[in-house]
N, CA, C and O atoms as CSV, one atom per row, in Angstrom:
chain,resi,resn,atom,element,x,y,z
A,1,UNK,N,N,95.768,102.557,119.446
A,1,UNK,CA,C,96.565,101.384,119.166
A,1,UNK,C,C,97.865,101.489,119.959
A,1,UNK,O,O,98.575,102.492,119.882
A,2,UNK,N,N,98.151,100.486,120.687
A,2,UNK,CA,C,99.044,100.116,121.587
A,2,UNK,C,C,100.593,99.964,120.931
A,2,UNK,O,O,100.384,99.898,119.720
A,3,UNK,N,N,101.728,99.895,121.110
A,3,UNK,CA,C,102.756,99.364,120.713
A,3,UNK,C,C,102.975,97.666,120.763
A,3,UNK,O,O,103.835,97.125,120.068
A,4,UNK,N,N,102.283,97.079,121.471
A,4,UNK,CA,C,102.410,95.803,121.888
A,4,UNK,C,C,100.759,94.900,120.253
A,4,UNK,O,O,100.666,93.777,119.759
A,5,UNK,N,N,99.837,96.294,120.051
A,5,UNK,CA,C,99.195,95.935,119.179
A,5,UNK,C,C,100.351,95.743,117.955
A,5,UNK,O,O,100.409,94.867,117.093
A,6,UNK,N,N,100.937,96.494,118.118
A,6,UNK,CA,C,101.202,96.572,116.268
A,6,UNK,C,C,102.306,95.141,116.468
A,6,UNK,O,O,102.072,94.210,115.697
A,7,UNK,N,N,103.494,94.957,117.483
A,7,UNK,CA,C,104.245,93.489,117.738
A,7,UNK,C,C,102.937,92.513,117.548
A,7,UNK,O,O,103.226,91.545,116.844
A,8,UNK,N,N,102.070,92.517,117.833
A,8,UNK,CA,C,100.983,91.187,117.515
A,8,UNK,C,C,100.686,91.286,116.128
A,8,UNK,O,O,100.963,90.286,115.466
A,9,UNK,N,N,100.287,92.065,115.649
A,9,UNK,CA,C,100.500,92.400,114.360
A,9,UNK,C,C,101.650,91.987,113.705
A,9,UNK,O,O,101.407,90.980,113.040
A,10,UNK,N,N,102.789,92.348,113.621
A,10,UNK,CA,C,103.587,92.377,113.322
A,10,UNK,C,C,104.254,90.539,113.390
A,10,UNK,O,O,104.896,89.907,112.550
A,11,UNK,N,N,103.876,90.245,114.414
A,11,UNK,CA,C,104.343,88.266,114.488
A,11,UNK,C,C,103.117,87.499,113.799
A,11,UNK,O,O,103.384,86.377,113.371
A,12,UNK,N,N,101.646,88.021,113.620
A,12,UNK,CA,C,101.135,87.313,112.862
A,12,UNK,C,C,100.908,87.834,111.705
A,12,UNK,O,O,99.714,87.645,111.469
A,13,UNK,N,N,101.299,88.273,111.029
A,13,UNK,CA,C,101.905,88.839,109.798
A,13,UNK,C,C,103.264,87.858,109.229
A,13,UNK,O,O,103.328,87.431,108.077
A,14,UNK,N,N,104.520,87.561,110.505
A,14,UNK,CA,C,105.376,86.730,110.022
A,14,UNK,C,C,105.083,85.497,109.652
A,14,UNK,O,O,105.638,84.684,108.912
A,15,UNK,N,N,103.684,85.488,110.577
A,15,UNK,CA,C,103.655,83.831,110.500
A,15,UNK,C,C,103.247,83.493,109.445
A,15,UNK,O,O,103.927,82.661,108.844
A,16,UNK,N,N,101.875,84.041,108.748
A,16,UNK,CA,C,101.320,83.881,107.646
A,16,UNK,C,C,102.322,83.945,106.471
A,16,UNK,O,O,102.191,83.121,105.566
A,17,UNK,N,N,103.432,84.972,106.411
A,17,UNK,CA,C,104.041,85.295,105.310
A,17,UNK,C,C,105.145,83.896,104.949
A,17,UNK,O,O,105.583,83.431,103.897
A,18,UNK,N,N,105.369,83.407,106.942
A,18,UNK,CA,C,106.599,82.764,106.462
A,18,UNK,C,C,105.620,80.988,106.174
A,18,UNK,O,O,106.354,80.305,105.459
A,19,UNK,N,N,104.712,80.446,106.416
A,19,UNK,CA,C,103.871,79.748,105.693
A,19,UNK,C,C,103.291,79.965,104.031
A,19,UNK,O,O,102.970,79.035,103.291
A,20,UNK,N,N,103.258,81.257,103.718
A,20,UNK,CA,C,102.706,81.589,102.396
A,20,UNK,C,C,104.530,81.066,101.578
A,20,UNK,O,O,104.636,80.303,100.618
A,21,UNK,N,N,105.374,81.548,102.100
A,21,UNK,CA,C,107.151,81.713,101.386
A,21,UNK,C,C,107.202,80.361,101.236
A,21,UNK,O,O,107.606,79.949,100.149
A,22,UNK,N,N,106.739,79.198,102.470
A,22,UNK,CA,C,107.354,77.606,102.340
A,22,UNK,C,C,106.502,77.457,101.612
A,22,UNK,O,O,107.101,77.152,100.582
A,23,UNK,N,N,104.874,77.449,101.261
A,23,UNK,CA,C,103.953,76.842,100.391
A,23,UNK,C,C,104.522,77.002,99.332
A,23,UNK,O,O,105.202,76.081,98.877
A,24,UNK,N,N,104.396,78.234,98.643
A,24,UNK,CA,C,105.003,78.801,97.178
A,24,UNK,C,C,106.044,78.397,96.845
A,24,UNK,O,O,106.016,77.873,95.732
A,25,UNK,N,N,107.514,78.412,97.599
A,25,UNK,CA,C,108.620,77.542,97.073
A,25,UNK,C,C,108.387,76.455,96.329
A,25,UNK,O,O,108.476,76.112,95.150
A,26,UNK,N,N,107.909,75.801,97.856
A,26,UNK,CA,C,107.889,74.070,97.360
A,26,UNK,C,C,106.936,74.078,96.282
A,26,UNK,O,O,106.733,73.008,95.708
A,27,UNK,N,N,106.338,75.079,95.925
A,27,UNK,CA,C,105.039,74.395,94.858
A,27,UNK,C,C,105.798,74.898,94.004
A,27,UNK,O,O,105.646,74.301,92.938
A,28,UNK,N,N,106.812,75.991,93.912
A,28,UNK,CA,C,107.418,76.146,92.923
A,28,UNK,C,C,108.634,75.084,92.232
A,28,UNK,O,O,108.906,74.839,91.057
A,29,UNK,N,N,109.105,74.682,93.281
A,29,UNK,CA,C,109.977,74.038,92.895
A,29,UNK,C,C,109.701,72.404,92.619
A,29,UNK,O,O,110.483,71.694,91.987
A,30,UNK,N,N,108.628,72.012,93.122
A,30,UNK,CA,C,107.513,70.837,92.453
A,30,UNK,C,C,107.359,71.173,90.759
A,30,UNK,O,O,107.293,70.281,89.914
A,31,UNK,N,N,107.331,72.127,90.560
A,31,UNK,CA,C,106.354,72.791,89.002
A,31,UNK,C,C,107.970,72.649,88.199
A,31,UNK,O,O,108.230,72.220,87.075
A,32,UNK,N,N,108.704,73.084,89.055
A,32,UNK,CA,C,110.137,72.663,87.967
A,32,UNK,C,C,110.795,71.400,87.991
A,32,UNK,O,O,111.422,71.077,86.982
A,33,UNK,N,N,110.752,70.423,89.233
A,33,UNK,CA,C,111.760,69.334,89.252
A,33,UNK,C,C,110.324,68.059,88.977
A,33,UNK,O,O,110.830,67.104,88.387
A,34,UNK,N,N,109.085,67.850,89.174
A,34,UNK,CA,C,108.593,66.728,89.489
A,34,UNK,C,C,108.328,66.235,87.056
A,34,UNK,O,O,108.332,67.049,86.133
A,35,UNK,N,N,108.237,65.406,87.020
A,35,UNK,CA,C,108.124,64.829,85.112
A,35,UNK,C,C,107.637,64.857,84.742
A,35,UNK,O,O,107.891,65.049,83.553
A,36,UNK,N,N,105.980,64.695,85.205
A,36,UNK,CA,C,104.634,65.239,84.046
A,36,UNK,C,C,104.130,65.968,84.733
A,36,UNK,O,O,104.294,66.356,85.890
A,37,UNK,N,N,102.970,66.302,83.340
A,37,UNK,CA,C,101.648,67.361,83.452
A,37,UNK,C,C,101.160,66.753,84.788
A,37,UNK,O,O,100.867,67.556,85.673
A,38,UNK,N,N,101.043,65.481,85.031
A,38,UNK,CA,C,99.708,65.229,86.200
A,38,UNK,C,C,100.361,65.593,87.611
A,38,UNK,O,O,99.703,66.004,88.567
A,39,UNK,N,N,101.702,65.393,87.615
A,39,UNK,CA,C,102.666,65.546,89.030
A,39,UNK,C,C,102.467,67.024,88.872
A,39,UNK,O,O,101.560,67.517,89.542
A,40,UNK,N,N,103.016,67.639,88.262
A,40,UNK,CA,C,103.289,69.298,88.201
A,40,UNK,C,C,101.629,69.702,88.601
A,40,UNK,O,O,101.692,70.371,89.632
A,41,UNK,N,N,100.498,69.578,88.264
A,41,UNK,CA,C,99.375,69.696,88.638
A,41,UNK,C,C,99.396,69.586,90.365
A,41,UNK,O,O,99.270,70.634,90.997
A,42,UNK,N,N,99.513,68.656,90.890
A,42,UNK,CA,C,99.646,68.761,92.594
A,42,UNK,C,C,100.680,70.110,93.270
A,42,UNK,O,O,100.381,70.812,94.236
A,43,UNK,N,N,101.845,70.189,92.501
A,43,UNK,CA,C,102.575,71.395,92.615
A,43,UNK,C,C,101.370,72.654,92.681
A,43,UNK,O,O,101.049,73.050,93.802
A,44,UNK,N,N,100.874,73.117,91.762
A,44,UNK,CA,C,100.368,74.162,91.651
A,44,UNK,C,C,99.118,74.412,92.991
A,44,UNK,O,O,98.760,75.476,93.496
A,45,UNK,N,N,98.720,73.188,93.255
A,45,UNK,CA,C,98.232,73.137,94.794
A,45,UNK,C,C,98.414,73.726,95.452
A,45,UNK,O,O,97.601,74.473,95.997
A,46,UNK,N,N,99.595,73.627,95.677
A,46,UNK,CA,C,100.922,74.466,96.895
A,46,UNK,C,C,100.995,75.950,96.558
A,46,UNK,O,O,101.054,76.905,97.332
A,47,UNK,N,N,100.975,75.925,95.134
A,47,UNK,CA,C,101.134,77.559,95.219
A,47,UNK,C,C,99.785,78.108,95.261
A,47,UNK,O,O,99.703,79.090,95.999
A,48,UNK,N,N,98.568,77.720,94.612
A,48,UNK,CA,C,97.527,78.075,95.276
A,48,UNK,C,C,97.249,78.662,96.780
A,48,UNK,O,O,96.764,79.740,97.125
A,49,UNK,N,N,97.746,77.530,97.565
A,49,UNK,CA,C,97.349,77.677,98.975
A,49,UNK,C,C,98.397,78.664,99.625
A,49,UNK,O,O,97.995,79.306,100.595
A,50,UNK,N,N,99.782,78.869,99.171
A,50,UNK,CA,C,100.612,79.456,99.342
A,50,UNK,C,C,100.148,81.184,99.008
A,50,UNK,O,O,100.342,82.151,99.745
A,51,UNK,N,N,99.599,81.161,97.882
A,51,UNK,CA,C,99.327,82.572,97.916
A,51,UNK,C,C,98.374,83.502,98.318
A,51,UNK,O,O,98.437,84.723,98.174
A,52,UNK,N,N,97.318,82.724,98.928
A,52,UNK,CA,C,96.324,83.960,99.988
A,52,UNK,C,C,97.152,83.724,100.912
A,52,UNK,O,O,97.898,84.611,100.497
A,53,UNK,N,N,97.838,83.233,102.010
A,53,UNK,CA,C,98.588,83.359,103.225
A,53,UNK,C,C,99.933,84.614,102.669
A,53,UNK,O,O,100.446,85.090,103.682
A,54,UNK,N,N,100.387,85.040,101.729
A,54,UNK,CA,C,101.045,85.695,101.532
A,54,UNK,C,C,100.161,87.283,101.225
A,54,UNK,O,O,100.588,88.432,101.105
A,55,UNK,N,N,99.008,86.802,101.182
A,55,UNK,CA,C,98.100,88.145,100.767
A,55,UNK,C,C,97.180,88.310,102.392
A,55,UNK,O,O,96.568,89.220,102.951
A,56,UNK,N,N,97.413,87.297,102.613
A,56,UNK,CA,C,96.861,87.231,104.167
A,56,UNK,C,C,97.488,88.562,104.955
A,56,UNK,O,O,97.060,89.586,105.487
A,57,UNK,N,N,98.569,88.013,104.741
A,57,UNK,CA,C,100.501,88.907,105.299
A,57,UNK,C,C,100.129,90.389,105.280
A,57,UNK,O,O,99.788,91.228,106.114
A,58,UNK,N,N,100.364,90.339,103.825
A,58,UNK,CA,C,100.081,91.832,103.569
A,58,UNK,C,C,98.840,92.448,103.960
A,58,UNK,O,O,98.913,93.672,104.074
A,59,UNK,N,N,97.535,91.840,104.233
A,59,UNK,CA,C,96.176,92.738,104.813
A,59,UNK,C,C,96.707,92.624,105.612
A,59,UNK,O,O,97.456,93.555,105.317
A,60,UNK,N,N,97.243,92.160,106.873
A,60,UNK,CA,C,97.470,91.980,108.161
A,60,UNK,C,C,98.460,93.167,108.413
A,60,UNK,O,O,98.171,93.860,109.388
A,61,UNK,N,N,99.384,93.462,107.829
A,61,UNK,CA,C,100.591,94.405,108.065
A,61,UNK,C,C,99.514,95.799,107.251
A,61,UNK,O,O,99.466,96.926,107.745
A,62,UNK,N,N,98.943,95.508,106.307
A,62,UNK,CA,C,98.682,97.072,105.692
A,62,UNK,C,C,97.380,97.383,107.160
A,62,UNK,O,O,97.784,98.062,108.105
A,63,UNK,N,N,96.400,97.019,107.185
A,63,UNK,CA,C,95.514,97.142,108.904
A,63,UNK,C,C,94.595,98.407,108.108
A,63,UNK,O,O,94.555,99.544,108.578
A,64,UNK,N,N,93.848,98.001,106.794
A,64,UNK,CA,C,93.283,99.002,106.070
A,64,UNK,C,C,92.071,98.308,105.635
A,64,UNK,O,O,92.342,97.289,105.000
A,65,UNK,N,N,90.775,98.543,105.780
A,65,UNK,CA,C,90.019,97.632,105.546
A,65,UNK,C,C,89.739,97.992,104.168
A,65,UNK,O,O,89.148,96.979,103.796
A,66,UNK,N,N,89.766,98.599,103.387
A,66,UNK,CA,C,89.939,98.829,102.154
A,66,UNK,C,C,91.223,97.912,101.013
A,66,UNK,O,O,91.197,97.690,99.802
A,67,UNK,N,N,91.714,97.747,101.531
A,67,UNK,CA,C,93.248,97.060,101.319
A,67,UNK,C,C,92.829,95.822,101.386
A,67,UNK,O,O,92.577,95.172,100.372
A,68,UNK,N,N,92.660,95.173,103.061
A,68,UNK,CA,C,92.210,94.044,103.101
A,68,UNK,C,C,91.109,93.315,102.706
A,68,UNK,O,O,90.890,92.146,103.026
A,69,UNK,N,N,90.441,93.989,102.031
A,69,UNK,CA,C,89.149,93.808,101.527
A,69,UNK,C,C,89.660,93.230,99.695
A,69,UNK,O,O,89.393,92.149,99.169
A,70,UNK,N,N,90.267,94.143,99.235
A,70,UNK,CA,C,91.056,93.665,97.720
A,70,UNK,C,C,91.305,92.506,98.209
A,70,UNK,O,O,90.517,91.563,98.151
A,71,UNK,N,N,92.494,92.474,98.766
A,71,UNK,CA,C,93.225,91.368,98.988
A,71,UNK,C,C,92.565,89.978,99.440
A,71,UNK,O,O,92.848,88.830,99.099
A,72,UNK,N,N,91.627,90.447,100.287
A,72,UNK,CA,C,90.694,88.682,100.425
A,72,UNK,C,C,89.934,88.496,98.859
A,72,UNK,O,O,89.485,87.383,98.584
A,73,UNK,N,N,89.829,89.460,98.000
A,73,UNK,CA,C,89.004,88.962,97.337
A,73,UNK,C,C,89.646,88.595,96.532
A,73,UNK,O,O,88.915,87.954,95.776
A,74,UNK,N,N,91.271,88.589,95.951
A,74,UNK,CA,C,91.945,88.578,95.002
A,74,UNK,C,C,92.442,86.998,95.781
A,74,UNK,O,O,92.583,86.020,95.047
A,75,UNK,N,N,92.638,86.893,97.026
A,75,UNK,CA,C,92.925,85.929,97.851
A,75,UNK,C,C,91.884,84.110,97.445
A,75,UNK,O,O,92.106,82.901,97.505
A,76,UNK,N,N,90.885,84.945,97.096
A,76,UNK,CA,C,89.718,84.147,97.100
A,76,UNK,C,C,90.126,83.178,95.634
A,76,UNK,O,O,90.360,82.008,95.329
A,77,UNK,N,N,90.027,84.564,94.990
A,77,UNK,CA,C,90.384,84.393,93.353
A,77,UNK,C,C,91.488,83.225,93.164
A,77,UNK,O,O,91.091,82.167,92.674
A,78,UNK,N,N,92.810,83.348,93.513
A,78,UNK,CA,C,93.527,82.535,93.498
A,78,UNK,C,C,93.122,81.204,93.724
A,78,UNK,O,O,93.054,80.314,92.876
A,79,UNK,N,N,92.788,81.109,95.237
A,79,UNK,CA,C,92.640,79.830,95.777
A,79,UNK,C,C,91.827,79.022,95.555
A,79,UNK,O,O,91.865,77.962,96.181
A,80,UNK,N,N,90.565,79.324,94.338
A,80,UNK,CA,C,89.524,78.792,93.946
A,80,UNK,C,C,89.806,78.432,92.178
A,80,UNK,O,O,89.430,77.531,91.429
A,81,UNK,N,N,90.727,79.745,92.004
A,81,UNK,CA,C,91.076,78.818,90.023
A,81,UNK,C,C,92.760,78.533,90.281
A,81,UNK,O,O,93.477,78.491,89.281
A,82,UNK,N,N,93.244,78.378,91.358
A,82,UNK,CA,C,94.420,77.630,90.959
A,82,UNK,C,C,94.103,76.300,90.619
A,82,UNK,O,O,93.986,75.890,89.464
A,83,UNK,N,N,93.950,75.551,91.770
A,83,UNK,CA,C,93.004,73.971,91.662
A,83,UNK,C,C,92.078,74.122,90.310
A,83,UNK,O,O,91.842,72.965,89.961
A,84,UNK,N,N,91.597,74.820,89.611
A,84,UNK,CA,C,90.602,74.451,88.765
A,84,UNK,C,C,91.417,74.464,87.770
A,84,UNK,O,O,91.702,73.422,87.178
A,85,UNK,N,N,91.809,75.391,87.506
A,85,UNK,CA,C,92.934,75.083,85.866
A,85,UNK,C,C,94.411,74.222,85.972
A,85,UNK,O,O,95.205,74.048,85.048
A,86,UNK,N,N,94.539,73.715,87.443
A,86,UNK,CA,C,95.406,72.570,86.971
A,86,UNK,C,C,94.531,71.380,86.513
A,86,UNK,O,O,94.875,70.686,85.556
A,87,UNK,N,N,93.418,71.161,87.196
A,87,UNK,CA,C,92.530,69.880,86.851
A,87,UNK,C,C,92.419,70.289,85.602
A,87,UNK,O,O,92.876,69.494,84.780
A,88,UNK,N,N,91.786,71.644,85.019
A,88,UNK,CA,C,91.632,71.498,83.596
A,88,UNK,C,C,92.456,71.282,82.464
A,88,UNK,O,O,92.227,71.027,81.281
A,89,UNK,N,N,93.730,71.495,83.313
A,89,UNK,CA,C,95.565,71.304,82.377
A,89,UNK,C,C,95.419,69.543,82.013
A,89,UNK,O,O,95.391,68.858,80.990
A,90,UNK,N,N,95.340,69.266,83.723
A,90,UNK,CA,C,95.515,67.688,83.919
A,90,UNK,C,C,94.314,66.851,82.988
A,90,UNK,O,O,94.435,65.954,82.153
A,91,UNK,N,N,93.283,67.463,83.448
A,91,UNK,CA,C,92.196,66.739,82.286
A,91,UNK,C,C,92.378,66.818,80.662
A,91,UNK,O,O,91.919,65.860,80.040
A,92,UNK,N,N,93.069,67.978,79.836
A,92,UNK,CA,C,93.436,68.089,78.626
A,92,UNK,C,C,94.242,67.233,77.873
A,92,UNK,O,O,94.058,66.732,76.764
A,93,UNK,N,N,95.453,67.125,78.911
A,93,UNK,CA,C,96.229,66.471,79.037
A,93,UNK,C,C,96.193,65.308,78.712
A,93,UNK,O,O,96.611,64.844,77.651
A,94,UNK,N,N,95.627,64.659,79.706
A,94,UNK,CA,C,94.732,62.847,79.677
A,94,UNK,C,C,93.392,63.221,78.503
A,94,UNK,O,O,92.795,62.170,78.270
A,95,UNK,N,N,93.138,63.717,78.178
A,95,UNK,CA,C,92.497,63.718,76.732
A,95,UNK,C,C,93.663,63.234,75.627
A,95,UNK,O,O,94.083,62.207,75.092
A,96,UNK,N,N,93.816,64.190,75.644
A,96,UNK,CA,C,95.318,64.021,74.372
A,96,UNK,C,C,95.892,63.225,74.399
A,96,UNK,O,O,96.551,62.965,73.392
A,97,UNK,N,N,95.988,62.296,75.668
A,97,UNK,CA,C,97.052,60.974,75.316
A,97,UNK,C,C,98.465,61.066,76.263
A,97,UNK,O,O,99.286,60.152,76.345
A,98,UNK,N,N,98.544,62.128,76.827
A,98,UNK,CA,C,99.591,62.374,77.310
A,98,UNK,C,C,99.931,60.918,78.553
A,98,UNK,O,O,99.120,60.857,79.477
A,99,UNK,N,N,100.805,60.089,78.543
A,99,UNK,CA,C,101.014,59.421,79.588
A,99,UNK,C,C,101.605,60.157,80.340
A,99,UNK,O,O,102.235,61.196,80.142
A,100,UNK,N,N,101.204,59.119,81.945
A,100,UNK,CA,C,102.320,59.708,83.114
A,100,UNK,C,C,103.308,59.406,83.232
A,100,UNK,O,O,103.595,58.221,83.065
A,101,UNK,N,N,104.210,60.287,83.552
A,101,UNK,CA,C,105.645,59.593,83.464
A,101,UNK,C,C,106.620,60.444,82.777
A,101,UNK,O,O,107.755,60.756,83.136
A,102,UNK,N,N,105.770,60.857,81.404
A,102,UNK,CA,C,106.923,61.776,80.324
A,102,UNK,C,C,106.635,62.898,80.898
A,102,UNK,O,O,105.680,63.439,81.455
A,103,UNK,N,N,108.325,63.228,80.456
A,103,UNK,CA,C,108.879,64.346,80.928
A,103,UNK,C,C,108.538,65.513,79.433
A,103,UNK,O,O,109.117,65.486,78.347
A,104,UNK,N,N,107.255,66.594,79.945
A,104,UNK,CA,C,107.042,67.580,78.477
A,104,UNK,C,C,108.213,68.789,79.251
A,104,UNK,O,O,108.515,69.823,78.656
């Protein structure tokens, strides 16, 4: 492994991390400022997608296929029941009566 390997490494590692940092914010800060259950549901989107690119980061910088191997699968995990348990929040929700609009 080259020195110029590990700088390639090392910039796509930033990139992923600094895409995983803007996803997660904004989905974080969607989940605190937007008024209902159904808005805050699209938030959690963001952090979904936000957090395998941050686990992306880290297989990419750790360069362990053991490591990166957790991590896609925990990667996976996320990005497949974030989206599902907001729909199932959002669907409970609109069971119960909840209109859009109020602020819980």
């Amino acid at each position: 492994m080259t020195p110029g390997d590990d700088l390639i490494r090392f910039v796509l590692a930033a990139a992923f991390g600094g895409v995983g940092a803007v996803l997660v914010a904004g989905g974080a800060l969607g989940v605190l400022r937007f008024a209902d259950v159904f808005t805050r549901a699209h938030a959690v989107r963001a952090l979904s997608l936000g957090a395998p690119f941050l686990l992306a980061a880290i297989a990419i910088e750790a360069w362990r296929v053991d490591v990166s191997l957790r991590l896609g699968v925990l990667a996976a995990a996320i990005a497949v029941s974030g989206p599902t348990i907001a729909h199932l929040i959002a669907h409970a929700a609109h069971r119960q009566g909840v209109e859009p609009g109020v602020r819980r």
